[in-house]
C-alpha positions in Angstrom: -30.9 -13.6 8.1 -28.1 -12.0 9.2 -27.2 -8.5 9.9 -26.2 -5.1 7.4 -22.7 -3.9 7.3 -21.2 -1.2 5.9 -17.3 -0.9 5.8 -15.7 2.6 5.4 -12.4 2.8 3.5 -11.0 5.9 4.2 -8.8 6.5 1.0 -7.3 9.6 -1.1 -7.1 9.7 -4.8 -4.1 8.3 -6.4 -3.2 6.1 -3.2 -4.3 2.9 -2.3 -6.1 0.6 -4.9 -9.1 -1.5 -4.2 -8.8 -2.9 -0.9 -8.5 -7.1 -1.2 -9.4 -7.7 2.8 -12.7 -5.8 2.2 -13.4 -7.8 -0.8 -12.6 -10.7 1.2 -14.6 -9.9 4.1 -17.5 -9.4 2.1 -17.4 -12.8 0.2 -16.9 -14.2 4.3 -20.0 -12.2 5.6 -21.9 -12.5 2.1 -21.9 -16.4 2.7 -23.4 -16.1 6.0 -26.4 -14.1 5.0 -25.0 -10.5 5.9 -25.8 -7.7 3.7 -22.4 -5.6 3.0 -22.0 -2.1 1.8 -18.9 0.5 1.1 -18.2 3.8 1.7 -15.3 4.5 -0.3 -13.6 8.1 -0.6 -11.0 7.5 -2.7 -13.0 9.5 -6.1 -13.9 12.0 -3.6 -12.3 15.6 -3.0 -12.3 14.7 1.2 -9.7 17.9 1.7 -7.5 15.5 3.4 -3.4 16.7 2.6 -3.8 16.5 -1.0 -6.6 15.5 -2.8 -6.8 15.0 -6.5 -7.7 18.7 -7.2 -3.7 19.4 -6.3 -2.1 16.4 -6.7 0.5 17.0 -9.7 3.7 17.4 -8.2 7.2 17.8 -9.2 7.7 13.7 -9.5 10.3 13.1 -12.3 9.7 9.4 -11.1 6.1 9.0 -12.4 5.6 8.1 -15.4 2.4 10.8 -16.5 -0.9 9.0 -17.0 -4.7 10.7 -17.1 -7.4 8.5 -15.5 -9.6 10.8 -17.8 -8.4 8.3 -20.9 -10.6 6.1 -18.8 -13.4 8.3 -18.4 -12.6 8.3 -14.3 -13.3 11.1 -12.9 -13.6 12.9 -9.5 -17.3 13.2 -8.0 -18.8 16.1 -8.1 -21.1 15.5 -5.2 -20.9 16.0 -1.1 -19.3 13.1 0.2 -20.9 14.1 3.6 -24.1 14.1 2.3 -23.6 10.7 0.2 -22.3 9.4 3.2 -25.5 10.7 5.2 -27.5 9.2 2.5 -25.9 5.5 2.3 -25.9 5.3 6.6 -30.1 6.1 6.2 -31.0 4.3 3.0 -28.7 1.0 4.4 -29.2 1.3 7.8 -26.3 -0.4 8.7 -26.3 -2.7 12.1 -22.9 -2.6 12.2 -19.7 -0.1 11.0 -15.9 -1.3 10.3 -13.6 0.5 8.7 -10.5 -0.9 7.5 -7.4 1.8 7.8 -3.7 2.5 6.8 -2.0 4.9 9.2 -1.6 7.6 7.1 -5.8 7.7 6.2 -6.6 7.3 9.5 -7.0 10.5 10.5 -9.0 11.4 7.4 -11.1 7.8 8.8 -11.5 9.8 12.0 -13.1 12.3 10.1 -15.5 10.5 8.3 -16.2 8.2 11.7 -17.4 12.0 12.9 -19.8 12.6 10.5 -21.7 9.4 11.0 -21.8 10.1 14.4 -25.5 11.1 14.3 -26.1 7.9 12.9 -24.0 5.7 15.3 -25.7 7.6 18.4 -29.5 7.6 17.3 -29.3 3.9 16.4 -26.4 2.5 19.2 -24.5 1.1 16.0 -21.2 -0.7 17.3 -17.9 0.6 15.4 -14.7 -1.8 14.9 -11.8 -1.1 13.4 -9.1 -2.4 11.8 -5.8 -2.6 9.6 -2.1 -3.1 10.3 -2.5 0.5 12.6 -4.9 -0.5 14.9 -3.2 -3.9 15.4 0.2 -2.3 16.3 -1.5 1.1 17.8 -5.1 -0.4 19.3 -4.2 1.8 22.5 -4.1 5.5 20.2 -7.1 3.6 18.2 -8.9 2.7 21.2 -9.2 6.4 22.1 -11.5 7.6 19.8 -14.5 8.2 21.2 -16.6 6.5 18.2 -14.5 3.4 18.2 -15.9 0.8 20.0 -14.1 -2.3 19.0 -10.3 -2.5 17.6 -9.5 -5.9 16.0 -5.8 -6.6 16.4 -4.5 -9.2 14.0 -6.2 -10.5 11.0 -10.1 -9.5 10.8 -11.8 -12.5 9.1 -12.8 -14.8 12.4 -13.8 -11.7 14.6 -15.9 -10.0 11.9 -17.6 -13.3 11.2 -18.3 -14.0 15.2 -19.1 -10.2 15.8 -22.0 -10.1 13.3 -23.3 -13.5 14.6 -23.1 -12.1 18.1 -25.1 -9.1 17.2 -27.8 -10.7 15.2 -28.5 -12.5 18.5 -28.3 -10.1 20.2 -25.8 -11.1 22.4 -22.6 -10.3 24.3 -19.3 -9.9 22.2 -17.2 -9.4 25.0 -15.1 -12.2 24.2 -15.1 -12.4 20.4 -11.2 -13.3 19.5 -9.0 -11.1 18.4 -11.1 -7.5 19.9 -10.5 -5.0 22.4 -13.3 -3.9 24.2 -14.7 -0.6 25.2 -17.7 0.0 27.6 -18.3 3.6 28.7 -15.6 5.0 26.5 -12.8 2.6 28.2 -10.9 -0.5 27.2 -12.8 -3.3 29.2 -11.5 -6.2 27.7 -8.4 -7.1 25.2 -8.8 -10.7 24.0 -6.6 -12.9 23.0 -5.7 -13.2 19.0 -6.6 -16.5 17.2 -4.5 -18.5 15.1 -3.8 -17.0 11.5 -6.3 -18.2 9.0 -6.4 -20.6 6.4 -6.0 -18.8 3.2 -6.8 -21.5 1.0 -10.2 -22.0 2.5 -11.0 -18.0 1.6 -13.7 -17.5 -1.2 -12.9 -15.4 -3.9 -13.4 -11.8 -3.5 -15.9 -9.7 -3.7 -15.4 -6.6 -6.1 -19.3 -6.4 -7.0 -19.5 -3.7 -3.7 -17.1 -1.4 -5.2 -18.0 0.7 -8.6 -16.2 -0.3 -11.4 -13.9 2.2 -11.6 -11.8 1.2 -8.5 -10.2 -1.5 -11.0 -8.6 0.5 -13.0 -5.2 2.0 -12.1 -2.1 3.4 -13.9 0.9 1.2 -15.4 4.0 2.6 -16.8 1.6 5.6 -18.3 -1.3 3.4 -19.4 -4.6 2.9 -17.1 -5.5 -0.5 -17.0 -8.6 -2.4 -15.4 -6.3 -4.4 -12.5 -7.4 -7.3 -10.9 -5.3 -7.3 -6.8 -4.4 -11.0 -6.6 -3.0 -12.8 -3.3 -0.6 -15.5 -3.4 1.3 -15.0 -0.4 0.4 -13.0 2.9 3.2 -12.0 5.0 6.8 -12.0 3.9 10.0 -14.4 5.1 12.2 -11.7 5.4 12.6 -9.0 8.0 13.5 -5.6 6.8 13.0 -2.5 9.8 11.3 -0.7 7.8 8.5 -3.4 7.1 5.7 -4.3 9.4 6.4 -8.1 8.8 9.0 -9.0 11.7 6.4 -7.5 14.2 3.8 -9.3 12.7 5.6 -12.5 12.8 6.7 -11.4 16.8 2.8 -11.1 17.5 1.5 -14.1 16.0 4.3 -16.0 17.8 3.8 -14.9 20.7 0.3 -15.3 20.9 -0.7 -18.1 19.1 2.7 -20.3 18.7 2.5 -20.2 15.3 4.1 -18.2 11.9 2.1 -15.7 10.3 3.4 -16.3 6.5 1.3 -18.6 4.6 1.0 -19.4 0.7 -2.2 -19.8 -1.2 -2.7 -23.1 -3.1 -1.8 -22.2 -7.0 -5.1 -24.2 -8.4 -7.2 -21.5 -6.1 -4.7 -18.4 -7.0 -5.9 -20.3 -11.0 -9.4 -20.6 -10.3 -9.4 -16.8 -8.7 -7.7 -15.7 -12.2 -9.6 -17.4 -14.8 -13.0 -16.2 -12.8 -12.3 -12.4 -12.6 -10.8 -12.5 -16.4 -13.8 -14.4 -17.9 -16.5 -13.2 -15.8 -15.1 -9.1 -15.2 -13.1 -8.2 -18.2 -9.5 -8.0 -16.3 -7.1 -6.6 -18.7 -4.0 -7.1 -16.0 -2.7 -8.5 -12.8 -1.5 -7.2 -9.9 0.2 -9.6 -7.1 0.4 -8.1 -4.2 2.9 -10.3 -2.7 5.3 -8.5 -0.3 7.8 -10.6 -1.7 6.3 -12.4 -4.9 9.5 -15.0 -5.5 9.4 -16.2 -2.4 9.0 -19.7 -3.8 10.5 -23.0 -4.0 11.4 -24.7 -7.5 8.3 -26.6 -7.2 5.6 -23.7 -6.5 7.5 -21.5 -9.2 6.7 -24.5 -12.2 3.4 -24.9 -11.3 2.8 -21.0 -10.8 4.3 -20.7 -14.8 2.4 -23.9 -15.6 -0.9 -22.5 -14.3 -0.8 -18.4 -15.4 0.6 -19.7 -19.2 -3.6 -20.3 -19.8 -4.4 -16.7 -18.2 -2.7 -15.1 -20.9 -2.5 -11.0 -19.5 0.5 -9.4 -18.6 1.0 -8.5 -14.8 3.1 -7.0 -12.1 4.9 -8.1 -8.7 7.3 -7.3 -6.4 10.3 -9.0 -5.1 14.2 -8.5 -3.9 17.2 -8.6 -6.2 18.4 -11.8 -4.9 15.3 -13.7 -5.7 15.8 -13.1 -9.5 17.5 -16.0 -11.3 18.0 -16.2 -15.4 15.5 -19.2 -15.1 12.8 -17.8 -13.2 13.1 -14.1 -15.4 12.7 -16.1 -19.1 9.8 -18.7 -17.5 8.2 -15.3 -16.0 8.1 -13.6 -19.8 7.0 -15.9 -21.3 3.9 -16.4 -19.3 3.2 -12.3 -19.7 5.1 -10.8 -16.5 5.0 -7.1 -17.8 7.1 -4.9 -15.0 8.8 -6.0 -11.5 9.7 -3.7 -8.6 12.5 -4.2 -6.7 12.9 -3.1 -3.4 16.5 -1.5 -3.2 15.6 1.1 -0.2 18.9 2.4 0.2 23.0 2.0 -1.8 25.3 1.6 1.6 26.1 -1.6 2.1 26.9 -1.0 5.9 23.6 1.4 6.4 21.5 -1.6 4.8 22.5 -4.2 6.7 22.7 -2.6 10.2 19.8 -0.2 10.1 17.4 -2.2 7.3 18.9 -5.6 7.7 18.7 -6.7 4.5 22.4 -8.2 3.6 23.2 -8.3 0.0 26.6 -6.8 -1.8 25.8 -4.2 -4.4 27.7 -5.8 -7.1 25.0 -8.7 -6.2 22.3 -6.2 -6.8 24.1 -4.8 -10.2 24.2 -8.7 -11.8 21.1 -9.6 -10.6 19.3 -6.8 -12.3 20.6 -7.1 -15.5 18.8 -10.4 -15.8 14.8 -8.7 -16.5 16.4 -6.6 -19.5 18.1 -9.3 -20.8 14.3 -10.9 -21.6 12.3 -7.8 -22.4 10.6 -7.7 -18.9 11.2 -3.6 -17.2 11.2 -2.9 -13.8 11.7 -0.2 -11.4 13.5 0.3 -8.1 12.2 1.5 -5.0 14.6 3.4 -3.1 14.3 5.0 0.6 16.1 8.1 2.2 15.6 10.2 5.6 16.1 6.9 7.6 17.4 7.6 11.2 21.0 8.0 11.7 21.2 8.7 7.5 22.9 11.8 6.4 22.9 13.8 3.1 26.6 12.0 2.1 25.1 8.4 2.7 21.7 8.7 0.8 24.1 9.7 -2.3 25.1 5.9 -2.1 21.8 5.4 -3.0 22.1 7.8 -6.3 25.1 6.1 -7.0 23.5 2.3 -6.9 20.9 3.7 -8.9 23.1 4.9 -11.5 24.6 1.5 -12.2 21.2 -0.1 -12.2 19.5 0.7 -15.3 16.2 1.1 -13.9 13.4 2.0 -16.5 12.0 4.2 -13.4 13.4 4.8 -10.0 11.7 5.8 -6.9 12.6 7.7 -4.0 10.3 7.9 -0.7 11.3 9.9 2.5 11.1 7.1 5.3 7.7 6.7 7.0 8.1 5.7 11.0 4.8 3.7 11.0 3.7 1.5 13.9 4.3 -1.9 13.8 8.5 -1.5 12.6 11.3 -1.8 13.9 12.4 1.5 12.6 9.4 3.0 14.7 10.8 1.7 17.9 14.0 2.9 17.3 12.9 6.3 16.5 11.0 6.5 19.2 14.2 5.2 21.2 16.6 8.0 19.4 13.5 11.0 20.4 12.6 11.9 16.8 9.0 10.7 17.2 6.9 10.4 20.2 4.9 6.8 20.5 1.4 8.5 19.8 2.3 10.4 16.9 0.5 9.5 13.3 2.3 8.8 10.2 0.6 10.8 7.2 2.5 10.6 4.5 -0.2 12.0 2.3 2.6 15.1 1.5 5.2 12.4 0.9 7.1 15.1 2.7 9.6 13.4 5.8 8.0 13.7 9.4 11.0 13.4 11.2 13.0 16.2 12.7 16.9 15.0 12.5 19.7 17.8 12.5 22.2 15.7 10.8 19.6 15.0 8.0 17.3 18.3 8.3 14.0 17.6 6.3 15.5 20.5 3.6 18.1 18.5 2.8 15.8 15.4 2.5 13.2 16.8 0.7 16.1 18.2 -1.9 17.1 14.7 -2.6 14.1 13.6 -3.5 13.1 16.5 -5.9 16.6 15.8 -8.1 16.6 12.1 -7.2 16.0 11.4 -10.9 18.3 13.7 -12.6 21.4 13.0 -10.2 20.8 9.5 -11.7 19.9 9.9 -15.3 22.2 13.1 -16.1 26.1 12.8 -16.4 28.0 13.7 -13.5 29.5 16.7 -15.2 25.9 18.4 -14.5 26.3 17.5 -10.8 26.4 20.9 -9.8 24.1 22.1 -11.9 21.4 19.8 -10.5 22.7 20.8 -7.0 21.7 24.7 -7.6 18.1 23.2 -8.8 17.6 21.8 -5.4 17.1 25.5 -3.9 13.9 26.8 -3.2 15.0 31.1 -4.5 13.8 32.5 -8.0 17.2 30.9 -9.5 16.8 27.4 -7.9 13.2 27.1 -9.3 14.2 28.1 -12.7 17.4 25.8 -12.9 14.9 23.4 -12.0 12.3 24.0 -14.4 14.6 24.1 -16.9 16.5 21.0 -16.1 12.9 19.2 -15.3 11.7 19.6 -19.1 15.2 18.3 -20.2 14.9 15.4 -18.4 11.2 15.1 -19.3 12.2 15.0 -22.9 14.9 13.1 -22.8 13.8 10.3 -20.4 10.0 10.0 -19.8 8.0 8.3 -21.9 4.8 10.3 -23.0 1.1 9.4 -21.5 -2.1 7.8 -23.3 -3.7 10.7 -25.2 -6.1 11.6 -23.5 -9.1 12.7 -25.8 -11.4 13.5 -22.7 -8.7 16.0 -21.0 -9.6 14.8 -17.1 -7.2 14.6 -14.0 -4.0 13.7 -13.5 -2.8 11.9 -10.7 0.9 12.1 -8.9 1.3 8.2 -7.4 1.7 5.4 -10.2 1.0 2.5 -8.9 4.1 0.8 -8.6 5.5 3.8 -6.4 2.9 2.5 -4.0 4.1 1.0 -0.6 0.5 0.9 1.4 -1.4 -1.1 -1.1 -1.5 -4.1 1.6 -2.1 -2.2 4.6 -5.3 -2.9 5.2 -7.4 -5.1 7.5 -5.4 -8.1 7.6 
């Protein structure tokens, strides 16, 4: 029989896409006879930071797009009384929500107004994500969480909902903390890191059609998520991999990166293109070249019969002229390369990632030289960074050719190194949340004040594309008086002009929307 579930993805519009650990959960708890619903904000106006009403902002790295060429629009309806609604039409038997650390808050919110709910019928709430696994004690405190899976979900939310449909104790379901009486009773152990290639392909049919479609270099696509990888080798600070690779080997002895079998990654492909109309492919591979000869040939052998262009992500030093003109010719459409930051010194001691600019400069001719663009992802406000250093990064960027280039300000989430060591230097205290909903720095660091980073970032893309000559022009536009803004503005439809290509046409007018999806770094923290 089974039991009902209904998973709440707390989620602004223009963030994360369609969640692949839901979808996976679902197929999991499908094939055991559960019934699975969604709550899903992200087409909602939630008033959380910025919601799609007032998203456009100043971001010359954006390429524009309308989601209206797509006839998506924003609801027009309650999402507290939809969510009402869904909890008394479903009645669910069971509540998980699957959260990033920046939505969690806004989860919090929506946890609140189910609370009626949750109380009348004594309906258990876990959650889970890459926060509560590094954070289950702030997660833990929440008075309508009742369960906080640390580590991957896929065991516990299969045991959990057996366990309730009999009506029996889950005190010791792997991979849960506890809480009886609004206190942590018991923290079990984590179990070992599951077998990808037995997964089932996921299931999309609980989300509305509209969550597969996202933006692409100023075109909307319908975009199939697709895993080939989960984890990453490497073991950048910023990254929550090296302490998700510390956890699982500490508690279960084993290595938490794992590859996915390319005849399943096929089978996966040729289902949701055949069968759902994909018209593009998004890996979501931390680190998508993280391959051997062998699994690269049979990857190109394999996606040369799927035919639609796609994008990934990788490092510099991945890209070799073999693998870029076996990658176009099977339909690879845009790469992003994570670059983070241009001091050689800075990167390898605070981000420890090791290569020689120079290395970066020749590798990244290569994509060009075959027709395939890509964009580089570039980091500033990191601790210990000054104004001087993060124009190292404008420098690199000027030499790279990039057909867009990104700059975040630095996000101390839980579960990185980075975090720790903030914590360590005093710019963040260990129960703080990371929203970076504003995109606006959190940290307060009087060698690099937020100003200064925030002013960076808003002439990031003219200090790369516009001679240097103009330097001190640009510098001006980065004050916030009446002459700043108009330097600005003026310089803004310059560079708009001269650099940015224009949207779809958009016959339906509609909303615009200020993250493209390859600008997105959170698309992956989810429930695994």
């Amino acid at each position: 029989m089974g039991i009902k579930v209904l998973f709440i993805y707390p989620n602004t519009y223009g963030m994360n896409m369609l969640p692949p650990a839901i979808a996976i959960f679902s197929s999991l708890l499908k094939s055991k006879g559960n019934q699975i619903q969604v709550f899903d904000t992200t087409y909602y106006a939630v008033d959380f930071g910025i919601d799609a009403d007032g998203a456009k902002m100043d971001r010359l790295n954006v390429v524009p797009f309308s989601m209206g060429s797509r006839d998506i629009r924003i609801k027009n309806t309650d999402w507290k009384e939809d969510l009402k609604k869904q909890l008394n039409d479903f009645k669910p038997d069971l509540i998980a929500m699957s959260s990033t650390e920046d939505m969690w808050e806004l989860g919090v919110k929506i946890l609140k107004q189910a609370k009626e709910y949750k109380v009348k019928n004594d309906v258990p709430v876990v959650v889970g994500g890459v926060f509560p696994t590094f954070a289950p004690e702030i997660c833990s405190k929440e008075e309508l969480v009742d369960l906080v899976c640390v580590g991957e979900g896929e065991n516990a939310l299969i045991d959990l909902c057996e366990k309730i449909e009999k009506k029996e104790d889950y005190l010791n379901v792997t991979n849960l903390w506890v809480k009886k009486d609004g206190k942590v009773i018991r923290k079990n152990s984590i179990s070992k890191p599951v077998d990808i290639n037995s997964s089932p392909k996921i299931d999309i049919s609980i989300f509305e059609e509209n969550r597969l479609y996202r933006p692409m270099m100023g075109k909307v696509y319908k975009m199939f998520p697709v895993e080939t990888i989960r984890g990453c080798p490497y073991t950048c600070t910023f990254c929550n991999s090296p302490d998700q690779m510390n956890l699982y080997k500490k508690n279960t002895k084993g290595g938490y990166f794992r590859k996915k079998s390319m005849d399943l990654v096929y089978k996966e492909l040729k289902y949701f293109k055949e069968n759902h109309g994909v018209e593009y492919n998004y890996f979501w591979a931390d680190t998508f070249l993280a391959m051997n000869a062998k699994e690269f040939d049979e990857f190109c052998e394999m996606y040369s019969d799927i035919k639609l262009p796609f994008w990934m992500q990788t490092r510099p030093e991945t890209v070799t002229d073999y693998n870029m003109k076996k990658l176009a010719e099977v339909g690879l459409h845009r790469i992003s390369f994570g670059i983070e930051h241009g001091n050689e010194e800075f990167r390898k001691k605070i981000l420890d990632r090791r290569w020689k600019n120079k290395d970066i400069i020749a590798k990244l001719k290569i994509p060009h030289k075959y027709g395939i663009s890509f964009s580089c992802n570039n980091i500033t406000g990191f601790p210990t960074e000054t104004r001087k250093l993060a124009f190292d990064t404008i420098e690199l960027n000027r030499e790279l050719n990039a057909d867009n280039a990104t700059i975040n300000a630095f996000m101390p989430f839980h579960g990185t190194p980075l975090r720790k060591m903030c914590e360590d230097l005093g710019l963040i205290t260990p129960d703080k949340i990371t929203k970076c909903i504003t995109g606006e720095s959190i940290l307060d660091m009087p060698y690099y004040p937020r100003h200064e980073i925030e002013a960076v970032k808003k002439c990031f893309s003219m200090y790369i594309k516009f001679p240097k000559n103009r330097w001190k022009e640009i510098e001006r536009a980065e004050q916030t008086d009446k002459e700043g803004i108009k330097i600005f503005n003026e310089l803004k439809k310059e560079f708009l002009e001269k650099f940015m290509p224009k949207p779809d046409a958009d016959p339906h007018g509609g909303i615009e929307a200020f993250q493209d999806l390859d600008n997105n770094k959170s698309v992956a923290d989810e429930m695994h």
